[in-house]
NUMARZA-440471 format. One line per field, with one value per residue: residue number from 1; chain; x, y, z of N, C-alpha, C in turn. Coordinates in steps of 0.1 Angstrom, whole numbers, plus 2048, in hexadecimal, padded with zeros to 3 digits. Example, Ala and Ser with C-alpha at 12.3 -4.5 7.8 and 13.67 -1.06 7.14 Angstrom:
<nodes>
i	1_2;
ch	A_A;
n.u	884_880;
n.v	7C7_7EA;
n.w	84E_847;
ca.u	87B_889;
ca.v	7D3_7F5;
ca.w	84E_847;
c.u	884_881;
c.v	7DF_800;
c.w	84E_84F;
</nodes>
This chain:
<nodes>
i	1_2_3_4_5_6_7_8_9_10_11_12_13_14_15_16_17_18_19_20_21_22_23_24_25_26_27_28_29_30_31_32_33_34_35_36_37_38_39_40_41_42_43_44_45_46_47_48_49_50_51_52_53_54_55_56_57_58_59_60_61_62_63_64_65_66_67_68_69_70_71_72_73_74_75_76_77_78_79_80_81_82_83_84_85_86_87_88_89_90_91_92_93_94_95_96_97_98_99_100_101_102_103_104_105_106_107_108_109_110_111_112_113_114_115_116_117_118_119_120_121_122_123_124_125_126_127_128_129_130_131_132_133_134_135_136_137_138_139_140_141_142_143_144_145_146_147_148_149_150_151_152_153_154_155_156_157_158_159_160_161_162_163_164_165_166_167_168_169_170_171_172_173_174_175_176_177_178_179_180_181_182_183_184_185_186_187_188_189_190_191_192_193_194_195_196_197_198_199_200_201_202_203_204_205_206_207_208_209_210_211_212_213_214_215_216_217_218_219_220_221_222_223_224_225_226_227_228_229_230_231_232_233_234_235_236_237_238_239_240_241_242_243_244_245_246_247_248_249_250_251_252_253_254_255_256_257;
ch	A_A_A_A_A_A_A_A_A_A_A_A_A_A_A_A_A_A_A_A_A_A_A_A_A_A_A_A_A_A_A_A_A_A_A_A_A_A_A_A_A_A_A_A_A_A_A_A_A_A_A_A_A_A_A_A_A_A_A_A_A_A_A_A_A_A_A_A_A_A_A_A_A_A_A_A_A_A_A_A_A_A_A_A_A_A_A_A_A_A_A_A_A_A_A_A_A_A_A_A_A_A_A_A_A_A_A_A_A_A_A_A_A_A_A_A_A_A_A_A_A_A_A_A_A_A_A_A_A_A_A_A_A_A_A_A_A_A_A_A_A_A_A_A_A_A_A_A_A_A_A_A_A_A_A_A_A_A_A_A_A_A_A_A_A_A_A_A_A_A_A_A_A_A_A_A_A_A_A_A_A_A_A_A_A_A_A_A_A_A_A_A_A_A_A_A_A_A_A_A_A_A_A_A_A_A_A_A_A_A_A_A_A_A_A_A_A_A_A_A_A_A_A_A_A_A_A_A_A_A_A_A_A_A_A_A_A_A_A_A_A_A_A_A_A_A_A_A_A_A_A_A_A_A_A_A_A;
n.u	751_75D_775_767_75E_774_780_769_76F_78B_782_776_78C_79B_787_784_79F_7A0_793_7A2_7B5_7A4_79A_7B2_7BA_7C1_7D4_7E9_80D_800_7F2_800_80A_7FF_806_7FA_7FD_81C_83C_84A_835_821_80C_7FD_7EA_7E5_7E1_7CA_7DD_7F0_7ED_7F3_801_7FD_7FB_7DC_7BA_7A3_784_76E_75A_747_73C_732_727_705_6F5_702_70E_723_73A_739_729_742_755_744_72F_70E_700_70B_71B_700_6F7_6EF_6FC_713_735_749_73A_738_751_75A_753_75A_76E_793_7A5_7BE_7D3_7DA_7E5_7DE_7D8_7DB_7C4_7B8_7AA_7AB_7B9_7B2_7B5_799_7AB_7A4_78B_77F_77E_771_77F_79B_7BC_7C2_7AA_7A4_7BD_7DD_7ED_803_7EB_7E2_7DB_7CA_7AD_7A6_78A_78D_77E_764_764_76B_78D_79C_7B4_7CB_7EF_7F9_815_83A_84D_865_870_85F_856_84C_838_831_83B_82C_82D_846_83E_843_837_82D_81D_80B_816_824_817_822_83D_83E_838_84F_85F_85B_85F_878_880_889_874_853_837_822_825_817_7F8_7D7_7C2_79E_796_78D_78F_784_788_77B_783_789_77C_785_796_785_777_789_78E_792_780_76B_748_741_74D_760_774_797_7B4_7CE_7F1_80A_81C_82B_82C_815_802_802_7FF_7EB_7CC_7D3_7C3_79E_795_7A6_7B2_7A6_7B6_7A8_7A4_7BF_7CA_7BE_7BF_7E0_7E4_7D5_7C8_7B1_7A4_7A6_792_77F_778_776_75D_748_74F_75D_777;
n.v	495_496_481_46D_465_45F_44A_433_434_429_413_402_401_3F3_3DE_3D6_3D1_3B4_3A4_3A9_397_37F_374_375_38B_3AC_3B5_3C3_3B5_39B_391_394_377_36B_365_361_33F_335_32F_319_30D_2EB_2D3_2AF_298_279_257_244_22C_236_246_260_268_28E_293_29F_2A3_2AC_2BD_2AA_2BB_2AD_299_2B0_2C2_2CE_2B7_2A3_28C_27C_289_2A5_29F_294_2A6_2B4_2C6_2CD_2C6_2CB_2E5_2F4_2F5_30C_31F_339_33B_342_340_320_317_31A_306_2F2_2DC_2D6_2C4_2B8_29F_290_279_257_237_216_204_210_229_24C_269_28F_2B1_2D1_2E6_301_30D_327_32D_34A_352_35A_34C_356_35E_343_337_341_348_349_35E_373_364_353_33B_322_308_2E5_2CC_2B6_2A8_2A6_2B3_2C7_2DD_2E2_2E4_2EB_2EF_2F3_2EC_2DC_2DC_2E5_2DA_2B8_2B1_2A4_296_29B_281_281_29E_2B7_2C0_2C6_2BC_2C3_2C9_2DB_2F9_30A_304_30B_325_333_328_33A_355_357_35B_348_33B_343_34D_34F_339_327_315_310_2FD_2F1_2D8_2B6_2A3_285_260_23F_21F_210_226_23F_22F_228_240_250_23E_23D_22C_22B_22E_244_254_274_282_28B_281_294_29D_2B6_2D7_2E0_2F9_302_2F3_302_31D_33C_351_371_388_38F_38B_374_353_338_320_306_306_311_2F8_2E6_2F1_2EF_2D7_2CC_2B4_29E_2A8_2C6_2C2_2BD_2D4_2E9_2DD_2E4_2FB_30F_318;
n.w	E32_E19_E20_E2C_E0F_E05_E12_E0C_DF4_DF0_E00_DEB_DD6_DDD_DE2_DC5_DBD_DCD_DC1_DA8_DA8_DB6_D9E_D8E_D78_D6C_D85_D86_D8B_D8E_D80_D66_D6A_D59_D3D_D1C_D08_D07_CF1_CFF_D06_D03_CFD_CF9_CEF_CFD_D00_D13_D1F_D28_D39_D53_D77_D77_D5A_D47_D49_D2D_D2D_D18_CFF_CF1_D06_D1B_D15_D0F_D1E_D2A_D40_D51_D53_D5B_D76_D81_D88_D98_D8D_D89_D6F_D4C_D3A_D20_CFE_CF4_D01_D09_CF7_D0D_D23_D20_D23_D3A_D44_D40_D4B_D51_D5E_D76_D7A_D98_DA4_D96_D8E_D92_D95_D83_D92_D9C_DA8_DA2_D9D_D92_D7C_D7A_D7F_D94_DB8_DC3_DD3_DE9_DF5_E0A_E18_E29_E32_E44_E2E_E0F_E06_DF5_DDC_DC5_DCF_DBF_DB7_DBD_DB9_DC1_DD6_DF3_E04_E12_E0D_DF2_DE0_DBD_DB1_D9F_DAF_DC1_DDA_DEC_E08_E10_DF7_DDB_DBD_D9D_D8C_D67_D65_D6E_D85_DA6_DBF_DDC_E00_E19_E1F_E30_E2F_E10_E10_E1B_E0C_DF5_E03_E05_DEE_DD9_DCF_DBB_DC4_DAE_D9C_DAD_DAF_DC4_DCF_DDC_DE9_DD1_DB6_DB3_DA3_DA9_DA9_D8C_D7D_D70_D5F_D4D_D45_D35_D21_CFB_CEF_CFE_D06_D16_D1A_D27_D26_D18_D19_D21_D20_D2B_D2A_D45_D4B_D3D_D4B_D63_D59_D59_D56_D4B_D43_D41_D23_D1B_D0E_D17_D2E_D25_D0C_D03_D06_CF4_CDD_CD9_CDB_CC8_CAD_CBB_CCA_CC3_CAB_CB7_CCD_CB5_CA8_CBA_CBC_CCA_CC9;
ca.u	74B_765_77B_760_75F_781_77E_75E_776_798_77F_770_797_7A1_783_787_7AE_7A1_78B_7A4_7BC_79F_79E_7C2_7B9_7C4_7D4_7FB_812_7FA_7EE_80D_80F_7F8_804_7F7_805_82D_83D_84C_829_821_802_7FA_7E0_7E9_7DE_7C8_7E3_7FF_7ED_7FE_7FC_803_7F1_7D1_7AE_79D_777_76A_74C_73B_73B_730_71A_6F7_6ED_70F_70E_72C_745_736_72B_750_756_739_726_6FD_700_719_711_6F4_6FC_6ED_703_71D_742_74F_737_73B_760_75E_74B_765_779_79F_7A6_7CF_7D2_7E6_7E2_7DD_7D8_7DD_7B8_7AE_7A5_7B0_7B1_7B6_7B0_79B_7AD_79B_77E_780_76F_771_788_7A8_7C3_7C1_79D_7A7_7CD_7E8_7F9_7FD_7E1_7DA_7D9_7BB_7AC_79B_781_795_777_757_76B_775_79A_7A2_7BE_7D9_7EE_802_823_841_857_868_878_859_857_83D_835_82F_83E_824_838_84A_834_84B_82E_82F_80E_805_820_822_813_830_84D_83D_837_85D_86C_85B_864_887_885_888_866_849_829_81A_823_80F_7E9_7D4_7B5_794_78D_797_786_788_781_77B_78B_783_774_78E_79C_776_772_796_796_78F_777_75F_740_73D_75C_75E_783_79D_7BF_7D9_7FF_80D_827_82B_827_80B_7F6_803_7F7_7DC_7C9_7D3_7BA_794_794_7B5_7AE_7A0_7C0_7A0_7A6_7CC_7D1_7B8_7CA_7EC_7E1_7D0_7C0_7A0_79D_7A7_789_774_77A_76F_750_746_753_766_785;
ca.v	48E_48E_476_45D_45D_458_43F_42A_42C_41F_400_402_402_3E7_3D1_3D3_3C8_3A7_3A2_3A6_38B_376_374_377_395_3B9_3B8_3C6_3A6_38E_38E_390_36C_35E_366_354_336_337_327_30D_306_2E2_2C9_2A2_28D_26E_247_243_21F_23F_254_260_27A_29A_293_2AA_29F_2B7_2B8_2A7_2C4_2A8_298_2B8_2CA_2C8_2AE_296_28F_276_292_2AF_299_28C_2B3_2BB_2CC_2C8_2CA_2D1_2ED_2F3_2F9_31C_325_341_336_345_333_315_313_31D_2F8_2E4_2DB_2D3_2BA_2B6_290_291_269_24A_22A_207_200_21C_233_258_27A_29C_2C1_2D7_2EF_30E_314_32F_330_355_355_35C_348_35F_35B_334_335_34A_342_34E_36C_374_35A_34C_32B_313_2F9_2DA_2C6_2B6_29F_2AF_2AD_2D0_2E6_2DC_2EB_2E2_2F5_2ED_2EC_2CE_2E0_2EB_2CC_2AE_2B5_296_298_292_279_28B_2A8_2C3_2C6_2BE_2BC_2C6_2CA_2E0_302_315_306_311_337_338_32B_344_360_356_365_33E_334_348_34A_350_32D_31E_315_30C_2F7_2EC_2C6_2AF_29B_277_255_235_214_210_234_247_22B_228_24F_24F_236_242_222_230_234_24D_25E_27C_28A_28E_285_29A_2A0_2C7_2DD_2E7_306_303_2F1_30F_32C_341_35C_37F_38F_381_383_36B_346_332_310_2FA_30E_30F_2E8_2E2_2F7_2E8_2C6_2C5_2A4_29A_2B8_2D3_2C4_2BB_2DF_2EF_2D8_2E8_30D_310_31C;
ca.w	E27_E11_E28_E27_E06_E03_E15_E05_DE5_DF6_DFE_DDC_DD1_DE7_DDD_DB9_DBF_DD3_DB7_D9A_DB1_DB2_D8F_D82_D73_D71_D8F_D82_D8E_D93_D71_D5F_D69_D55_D30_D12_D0A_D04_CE4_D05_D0C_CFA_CFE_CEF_CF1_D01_CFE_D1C_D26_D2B_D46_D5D_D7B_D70_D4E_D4B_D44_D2B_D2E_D09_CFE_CF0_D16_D23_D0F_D0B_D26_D2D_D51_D58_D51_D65_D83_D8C_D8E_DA1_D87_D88_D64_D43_D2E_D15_CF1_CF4_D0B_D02_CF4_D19_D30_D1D_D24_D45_D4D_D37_D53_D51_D6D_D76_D80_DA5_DA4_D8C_D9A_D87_D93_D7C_D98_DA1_DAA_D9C_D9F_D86_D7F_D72_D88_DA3_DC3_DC5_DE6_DED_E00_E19_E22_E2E_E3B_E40_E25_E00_E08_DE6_DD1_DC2_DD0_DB7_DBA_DB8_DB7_DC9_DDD_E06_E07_E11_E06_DEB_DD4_DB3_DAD_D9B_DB9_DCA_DE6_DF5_E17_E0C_DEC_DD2_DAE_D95_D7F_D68_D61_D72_D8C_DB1_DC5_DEA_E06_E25_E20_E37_E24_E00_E11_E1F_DFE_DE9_E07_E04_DE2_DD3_DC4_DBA_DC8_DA8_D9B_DB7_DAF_DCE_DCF_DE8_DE2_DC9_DAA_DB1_D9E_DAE_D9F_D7A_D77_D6B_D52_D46_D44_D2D_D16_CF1_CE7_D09_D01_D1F_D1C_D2A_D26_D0F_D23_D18_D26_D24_D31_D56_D4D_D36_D55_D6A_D56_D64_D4C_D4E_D40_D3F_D1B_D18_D08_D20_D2C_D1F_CF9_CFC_D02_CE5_CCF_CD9_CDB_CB9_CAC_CBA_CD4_CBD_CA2_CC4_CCC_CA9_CA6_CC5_CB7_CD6_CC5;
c.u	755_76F_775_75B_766_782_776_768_783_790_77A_77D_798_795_784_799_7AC_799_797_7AE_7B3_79D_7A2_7C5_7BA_7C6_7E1_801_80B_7F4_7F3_811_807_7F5_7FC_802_811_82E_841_840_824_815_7FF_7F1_7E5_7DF_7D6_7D3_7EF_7FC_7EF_7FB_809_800_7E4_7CA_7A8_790_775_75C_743_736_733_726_70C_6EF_6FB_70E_71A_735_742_733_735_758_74F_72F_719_6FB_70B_712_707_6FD_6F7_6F6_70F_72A_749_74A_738_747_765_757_752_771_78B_7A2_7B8_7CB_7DD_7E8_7D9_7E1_7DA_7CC_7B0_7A4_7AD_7AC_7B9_7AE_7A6_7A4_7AB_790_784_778_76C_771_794_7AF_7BD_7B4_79C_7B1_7CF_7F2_7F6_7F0_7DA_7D8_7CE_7B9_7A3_795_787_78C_76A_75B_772_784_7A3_7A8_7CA_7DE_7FA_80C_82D_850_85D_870_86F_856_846_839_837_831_82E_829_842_848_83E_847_82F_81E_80C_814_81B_825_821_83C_849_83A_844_863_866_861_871_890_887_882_85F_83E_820_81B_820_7FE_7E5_7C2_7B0_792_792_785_78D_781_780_783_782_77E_77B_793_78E_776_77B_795_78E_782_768_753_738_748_760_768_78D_7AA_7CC_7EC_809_814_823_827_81A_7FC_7F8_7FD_7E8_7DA_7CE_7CD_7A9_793_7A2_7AE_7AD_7AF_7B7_7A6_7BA_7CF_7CA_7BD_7DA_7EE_7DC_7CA_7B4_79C_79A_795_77D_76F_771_75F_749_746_753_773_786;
c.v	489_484_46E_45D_459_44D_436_42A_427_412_3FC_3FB_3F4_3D9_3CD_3D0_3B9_3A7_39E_399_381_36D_36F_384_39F_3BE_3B6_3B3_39B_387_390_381_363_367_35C_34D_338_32B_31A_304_2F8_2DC_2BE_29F_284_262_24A_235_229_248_251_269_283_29D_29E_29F_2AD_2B5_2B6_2B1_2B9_29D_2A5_2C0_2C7_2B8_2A0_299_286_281_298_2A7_292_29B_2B9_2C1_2C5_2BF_2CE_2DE_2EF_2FC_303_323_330_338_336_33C_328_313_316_30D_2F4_2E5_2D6_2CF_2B6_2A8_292_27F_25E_240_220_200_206_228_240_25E_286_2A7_2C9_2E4_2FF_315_31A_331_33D_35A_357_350_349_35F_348_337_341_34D_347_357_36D_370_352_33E_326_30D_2F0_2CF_2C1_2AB_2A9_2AA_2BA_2D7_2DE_2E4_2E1_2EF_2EC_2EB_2DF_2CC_2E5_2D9_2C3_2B0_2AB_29D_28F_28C_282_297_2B8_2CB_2C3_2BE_2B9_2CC_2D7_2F1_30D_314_30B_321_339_334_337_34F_35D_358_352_339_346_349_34D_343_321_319_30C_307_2F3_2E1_2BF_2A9_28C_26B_24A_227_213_21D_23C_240_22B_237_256_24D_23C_23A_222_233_244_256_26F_28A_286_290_28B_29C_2AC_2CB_2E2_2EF_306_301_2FE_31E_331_34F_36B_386_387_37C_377_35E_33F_321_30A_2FF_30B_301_2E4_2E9_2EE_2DC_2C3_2BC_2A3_2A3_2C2_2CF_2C2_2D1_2EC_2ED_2DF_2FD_312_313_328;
c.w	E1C_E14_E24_E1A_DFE_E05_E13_DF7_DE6_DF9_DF3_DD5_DD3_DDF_DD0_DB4_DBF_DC9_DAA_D9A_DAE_DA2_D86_D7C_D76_D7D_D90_D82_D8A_D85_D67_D60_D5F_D41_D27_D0B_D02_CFA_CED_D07_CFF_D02_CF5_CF0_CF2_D01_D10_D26_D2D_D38_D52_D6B_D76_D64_D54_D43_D3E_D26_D19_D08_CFB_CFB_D1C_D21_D0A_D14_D27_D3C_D56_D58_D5D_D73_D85_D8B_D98_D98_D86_D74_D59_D42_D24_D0C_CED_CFC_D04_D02_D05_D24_D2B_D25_D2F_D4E_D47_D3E_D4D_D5D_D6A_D7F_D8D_DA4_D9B_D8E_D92_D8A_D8C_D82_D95_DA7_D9F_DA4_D93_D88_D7C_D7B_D97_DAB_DC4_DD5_DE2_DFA_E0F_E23_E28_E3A_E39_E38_E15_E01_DFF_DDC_DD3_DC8_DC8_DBE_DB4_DB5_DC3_DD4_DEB_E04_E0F_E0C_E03_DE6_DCA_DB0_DA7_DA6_DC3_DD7_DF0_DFD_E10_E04_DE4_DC6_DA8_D88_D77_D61_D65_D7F_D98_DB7_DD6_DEF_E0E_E1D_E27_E32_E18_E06_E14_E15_DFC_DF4_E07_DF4_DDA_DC8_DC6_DBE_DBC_D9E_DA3_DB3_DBA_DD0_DDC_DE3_DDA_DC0_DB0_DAB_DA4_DA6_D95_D74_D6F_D5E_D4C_D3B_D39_D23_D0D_CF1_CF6_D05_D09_D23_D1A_D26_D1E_D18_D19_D21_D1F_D2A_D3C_D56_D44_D43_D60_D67_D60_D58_D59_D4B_D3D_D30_D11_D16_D16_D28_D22_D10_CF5_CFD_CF6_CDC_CD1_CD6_CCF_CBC_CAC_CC3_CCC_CB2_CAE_CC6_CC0_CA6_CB2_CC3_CC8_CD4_CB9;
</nodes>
């Protein structure tokens, strides 16, 4: 008896591991990567005529909250938030979308990058095991990831953000085992966000009457972070504090900071 109930708490153990992985959280290494943000860490707000890939889209609350539907449906969401909603769930639906592509017909795509499906790598491929996979969006595209690496085989720079985006899965696991790169500045997404022509510049521009997002342009490592602890500022909170302006007072009116 006492064997198996060693054993019921070595899988007890085990699952509250793959849990704090899923996460980011309290799970030694893995959540040492995702300090709060570094004095390198910087964010703007940019002109919608300037965007670029590798810019971020950061969900506008007053887009999102309380019954905004263009925003949340080109995520997939049913719905934004309600303005009852707690500070935490709020800010867990105020997407942050990484642009992979920006088109001259005012199309795209992106990733969000915040939302976890609560999987692991590892339950997909063979590859990267324990690292979290996101919901990249409502769009089928499969598995991507965004790293800052340009040596991992097929891998597209996102202008010059510092970011690269996709590339062959077995060269990005033999750099990092070759002691090179990291596997914890990898993030790995299901699907994608995409706009059709004109949607994206529509969805952009300041003078919108339906404008959903707040494009901003920020440090490599800033889009890279990942919380280490759950109660760590949210990316959406630290680019609005960095970025000031009309987010940071967007932000406040909202009492989201």
């Amino acid at each position: 008896e006492a064997a198996a109930g060693g054993g019921e708490d070595d899988g007890t153990n085990v699952e509250l591991f793959r849990q704090s992985l899923i996460q980011g959280w309290g799970g030694g290494s893995v959540g040492d990567a995702g300090a709060a943000a570094e004095p390198s860490d910087w964010a703007e707000v940019v002109g919608s005529d300037a965007l670029r890939a590798g810019d971020v889209l950061v969900a506008d609350p007053a887009a999102f909250i309380g019954g905004g539907e263009v925003g949340p449906r080109r995520v997939g969401l049913a719905r934004g938030p309600d303005r009852d909603w707690t500070r935490r769930e709020t800010l867990r639906l105020l997407p942050v979308v990484l642009l992979t592509s920006v088109n001259e017909d005012g199309s795209g795509e992106g990733v969000w990058l915040t939302m976890r499906t609560g999987q692991l790598m590892g339950d997909f491929v063979d590859f990267f095991h324990s690292r979290p996979l996101h919901y990249g969006g409502p769009i089928d595209a499969g598995l991507t990831m965004v790293h800052p690496y340009p040596q991992v085989p097929g891998s597209k720079q996102l202008s010059e953000s510092g970011l690269f985006y996709g590339g062959d899965f077995a060269g990005a696991q033999d750099w990092v085992e070759e002691g090179e790169g990291s596997s914890l500045r990898f993030r790995f997404f299901l699907n994608r966000v995409r706009w059709g022509a004109g949607q994206l510049k529509e969805e952009v521009r300041a003078d919108s009457e339906i404008r959903p997002w707040v494009p901003v342009r920020c440090s490599a490592d800033l889009v890279l972070s990942e919380a280490s602890s759950i109660d760590e500022k949210p990316l959406w909170v630290k680019i609005a504090e960095l970025a000031g302006g009309v987010l940071e007072l967007k932000a406040r009116q909202f009492g989201l900071l």
